[in-house]
TIMARRO-491123 format. One record per residue (C-alpha): residue in three letters; x, y, z. Coordinates in steps of 0.05 Angstrom, whole numbers. Layout:
// residues N
- residu | east | north | up
- ALA | X | Y | Z
...
This chain:
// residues 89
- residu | east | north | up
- UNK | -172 | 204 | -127
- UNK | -132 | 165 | -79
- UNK | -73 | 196 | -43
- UNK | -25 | 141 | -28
- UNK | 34 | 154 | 21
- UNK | 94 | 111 | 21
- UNK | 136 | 110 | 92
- UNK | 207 | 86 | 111
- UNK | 243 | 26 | 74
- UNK | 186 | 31 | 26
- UNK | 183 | 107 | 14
- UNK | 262 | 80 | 3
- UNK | 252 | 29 | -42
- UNK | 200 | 53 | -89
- UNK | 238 | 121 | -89
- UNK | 175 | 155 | -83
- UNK | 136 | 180 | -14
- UNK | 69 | 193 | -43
- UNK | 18 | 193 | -106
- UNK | -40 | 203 | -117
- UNK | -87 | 154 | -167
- UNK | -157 | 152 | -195
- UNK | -184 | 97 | -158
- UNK | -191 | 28 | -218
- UNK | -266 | 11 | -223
- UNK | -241 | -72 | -209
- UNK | -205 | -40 | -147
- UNK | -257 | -47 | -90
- UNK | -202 | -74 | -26
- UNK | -128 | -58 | -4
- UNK | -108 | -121 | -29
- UNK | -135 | -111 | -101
- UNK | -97 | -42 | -95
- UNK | -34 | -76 | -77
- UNK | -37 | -126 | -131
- UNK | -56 | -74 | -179
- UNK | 12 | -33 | -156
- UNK | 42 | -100 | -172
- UNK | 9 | -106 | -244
- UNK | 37 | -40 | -263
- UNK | 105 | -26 | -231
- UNK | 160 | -80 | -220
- UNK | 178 | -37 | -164
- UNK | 128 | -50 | -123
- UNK | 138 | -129 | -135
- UNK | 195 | -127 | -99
- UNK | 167 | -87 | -43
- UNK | 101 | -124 | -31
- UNK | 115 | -189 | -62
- UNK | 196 | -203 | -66
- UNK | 199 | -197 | 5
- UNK | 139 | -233 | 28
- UNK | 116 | -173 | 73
- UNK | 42 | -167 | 38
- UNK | 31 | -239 | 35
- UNK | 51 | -243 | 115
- UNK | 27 | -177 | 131
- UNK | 89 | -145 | 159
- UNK | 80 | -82 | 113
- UNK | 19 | -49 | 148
- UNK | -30 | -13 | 115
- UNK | -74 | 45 | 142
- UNK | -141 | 81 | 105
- UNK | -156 | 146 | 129
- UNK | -105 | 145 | 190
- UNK | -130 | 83 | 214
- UNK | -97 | 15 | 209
- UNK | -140 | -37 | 164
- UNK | -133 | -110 | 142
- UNK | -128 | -124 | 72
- UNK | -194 | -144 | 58
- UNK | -216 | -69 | 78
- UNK | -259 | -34 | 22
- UNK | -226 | 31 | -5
- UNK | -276 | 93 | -36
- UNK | -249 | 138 | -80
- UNK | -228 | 196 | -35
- UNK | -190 | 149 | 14
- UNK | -109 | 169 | 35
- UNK | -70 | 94 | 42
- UNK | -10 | 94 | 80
- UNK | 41 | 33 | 67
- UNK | 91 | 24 | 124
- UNK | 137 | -27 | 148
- UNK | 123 | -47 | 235
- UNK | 146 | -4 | 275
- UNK | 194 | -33 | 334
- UNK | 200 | 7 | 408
- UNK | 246 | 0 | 466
């Protein structure tokens, strides 16, 4: 089962901050998960898609508390965190 976390203007946006989901045998990278969240909710279109942020890779994505690319293999006990950059001063 895969514990998903959603943070910020996406936790916003998909009025959700987490979920958890059995992991989809075809699901074997962070980018099939995200265009299988795409495939099933609208919402998430307009979050990872409508925007552009997956296909530019603003909206970072981290497995197990670290951050990953989107090519990044995913097993089924794995916690994904979506969240937009963060900004300092």
């Amino acid at each position: 089962m895969l514990n998903i976390q959603y943070f910020a203007s996406i936790r916003e946006a998909l009025k959700r901050s987490e979920e958890e989901l059995e992991l989809p045998r075809d699901v074997k990278s962070v980018q099939a998960l995200i265009d299988y969240l795409v495939s099933v909710n609208p919402h998430f279109e307009a979050v990872f898609i409508g925007s552009g942020d997956s296909k530019d890779g603003k909206i970072l994505v981290a497995v197990n508390h670290t951050i990953v690319d989107r090519g990044h293999l995913l097993s089924q006990n794995d916690e994904v965190a979506f969240f937009p950059p963060m900004t300092g001063g």
